[in-house]
C-alpha positions in Angstrom: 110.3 88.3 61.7 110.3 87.5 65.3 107.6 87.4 67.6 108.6 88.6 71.4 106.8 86.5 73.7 107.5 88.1 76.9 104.1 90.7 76.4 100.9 89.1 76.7 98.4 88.5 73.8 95.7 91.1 74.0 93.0 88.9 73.1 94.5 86.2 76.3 92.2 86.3 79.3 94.0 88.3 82.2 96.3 86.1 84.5 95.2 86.3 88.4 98.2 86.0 90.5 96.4 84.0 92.9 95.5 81.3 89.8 96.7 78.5 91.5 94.8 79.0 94.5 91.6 79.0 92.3 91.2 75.1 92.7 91.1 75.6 96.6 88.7 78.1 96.7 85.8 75.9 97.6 87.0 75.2 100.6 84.9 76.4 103.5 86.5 77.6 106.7 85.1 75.4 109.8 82.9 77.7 111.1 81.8 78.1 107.4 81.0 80.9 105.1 77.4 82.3 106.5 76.5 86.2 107.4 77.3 85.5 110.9 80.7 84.2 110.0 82.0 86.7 107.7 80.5 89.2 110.2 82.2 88.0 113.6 85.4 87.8 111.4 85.1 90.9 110.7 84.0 92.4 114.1 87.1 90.4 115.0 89.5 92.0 112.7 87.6 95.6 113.9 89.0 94.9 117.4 92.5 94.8 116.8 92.3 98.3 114.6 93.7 101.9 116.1 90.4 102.9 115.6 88.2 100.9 118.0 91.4 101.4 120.5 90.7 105.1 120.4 87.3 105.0 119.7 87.3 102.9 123.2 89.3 105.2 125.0 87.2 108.1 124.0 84.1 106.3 125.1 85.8 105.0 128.6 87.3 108.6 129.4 83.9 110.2 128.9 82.1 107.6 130.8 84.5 108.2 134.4 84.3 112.0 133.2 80.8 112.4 133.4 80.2 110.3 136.4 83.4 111.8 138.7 82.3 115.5 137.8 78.8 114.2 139.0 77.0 115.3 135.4 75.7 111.9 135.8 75.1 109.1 139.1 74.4 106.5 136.6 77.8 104.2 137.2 79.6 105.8 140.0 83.2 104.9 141.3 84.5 102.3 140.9 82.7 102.1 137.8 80.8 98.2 138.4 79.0 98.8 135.2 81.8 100.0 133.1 83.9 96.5 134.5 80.4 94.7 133.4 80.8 95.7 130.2 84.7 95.3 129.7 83.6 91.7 130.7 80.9 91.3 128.5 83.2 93.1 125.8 86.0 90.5 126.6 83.3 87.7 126.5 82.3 88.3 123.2 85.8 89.1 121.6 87.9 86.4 122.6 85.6 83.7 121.0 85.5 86.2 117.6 89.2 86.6 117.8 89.3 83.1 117.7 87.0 82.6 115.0 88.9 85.1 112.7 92.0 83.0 113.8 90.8 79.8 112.7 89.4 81.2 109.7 92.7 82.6 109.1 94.2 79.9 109.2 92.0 77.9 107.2 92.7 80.3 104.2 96.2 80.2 104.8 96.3 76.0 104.8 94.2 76.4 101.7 96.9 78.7 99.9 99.9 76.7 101.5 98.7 73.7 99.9 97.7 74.9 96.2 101.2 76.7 96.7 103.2 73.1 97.8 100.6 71.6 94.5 101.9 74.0 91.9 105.7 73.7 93.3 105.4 69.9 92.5 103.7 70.9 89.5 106.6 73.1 88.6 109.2 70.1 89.5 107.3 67.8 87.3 107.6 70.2 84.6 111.8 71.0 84.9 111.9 66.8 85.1 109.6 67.0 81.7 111.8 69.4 80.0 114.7 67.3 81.4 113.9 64.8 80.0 112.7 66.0 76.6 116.1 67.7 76.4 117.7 64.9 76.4 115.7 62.9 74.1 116.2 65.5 71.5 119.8 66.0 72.4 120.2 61.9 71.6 118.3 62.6 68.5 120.6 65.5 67.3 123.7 63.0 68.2 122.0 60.2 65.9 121.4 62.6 63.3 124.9 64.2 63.6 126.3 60.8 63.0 123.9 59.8 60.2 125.1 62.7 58.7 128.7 62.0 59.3 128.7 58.2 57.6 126.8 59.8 54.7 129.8 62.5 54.3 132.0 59.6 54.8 130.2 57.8 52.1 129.6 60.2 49.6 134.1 60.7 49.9 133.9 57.3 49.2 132.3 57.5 46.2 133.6 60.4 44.7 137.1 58.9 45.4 135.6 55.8 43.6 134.0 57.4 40.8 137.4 59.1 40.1 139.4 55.9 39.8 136.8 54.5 37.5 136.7 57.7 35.6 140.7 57.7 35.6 140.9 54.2 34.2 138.2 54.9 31.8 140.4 57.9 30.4 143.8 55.9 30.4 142.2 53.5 28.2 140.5 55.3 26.3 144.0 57.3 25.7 146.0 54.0 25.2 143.4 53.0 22.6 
């Protein structure tokens, strides 16, 4: 009966595709792994999103709206405290861009490296096998010609045994 290996054993734990990135995980970006962190990285990645783009254009239009048709006098044209708070916007979001950056490419040097560690891994392996295959091949070749002197020996003998047996008979015949 044979056993196809290809499926894998249901009682086997599941195989993450990411498994050789496991050893890296521990690595902590350089601005670390803290609440504020993981929330300015994600306030960064927020920015770059068709959301916030029209969500901000919505809010912007509105704002000169309401203060050109005069339903408001709060930031009249040109608008200083709708430039205040593009600055302030672009104050704050170049520095978390950054950060998500950098984090980024933390993650990515991580996963670079365990990927570079299990291709030399891999290699190591093929030069392994390599060499296992040919240690077994040189076996097979010793056996191969172990098992031609025996055949060699064993015609020897039978072509001796016959003689004997053939002189045996003619003696026993001219007796």
């Amino acid at each position: 009966m044979r056993v196809h290996h290809s499926h894998r054993n249901s009682d086997a734990p599941p195989r993450h595709h990411l498994r050789f990135h496991m050893p890296h995980a521990h690595l902590a970006s350089v601005f670390g792994d803290d609440w504020f962190a993981v929330k300015a990285e994600g306030f960064a990645r927020f920015f770059g999103t068709p959301t916030f783009l029209v969500v901000q254009t919505v809010i912007v239009g509105v704002w000169m709206a309401v203060n050109v048709l005069g339903l408001t006098h709060f930031d009249l044209y040109p608008f200083i405290l709708l430039n205040l708070a593009f600055s302030l916007q672009a104050a704050y979001a170049a520095p978390l861009i950054l950060l998500a950056q950098t984090r980024q490419a933390d993650r990515d040097k991580a996963h670079s490296e365990a990927d570079a560690q299990h291709r030399e891994d891999l290699a190591q392996a093929s030069v392994e096998r390599q060499v296992l295959a040919q240690q077994q091949s040189a076996e097979l070749m010793n056996l191969l010609e172990q098992n031609t002197r025996l055949t060699q020996l064993t015609q020897e003998l039978t072509q001796r045994i016959k003689e004997l047996t053939d002189q045996i008979h003619s003696r026993l015949t001219a007796a």
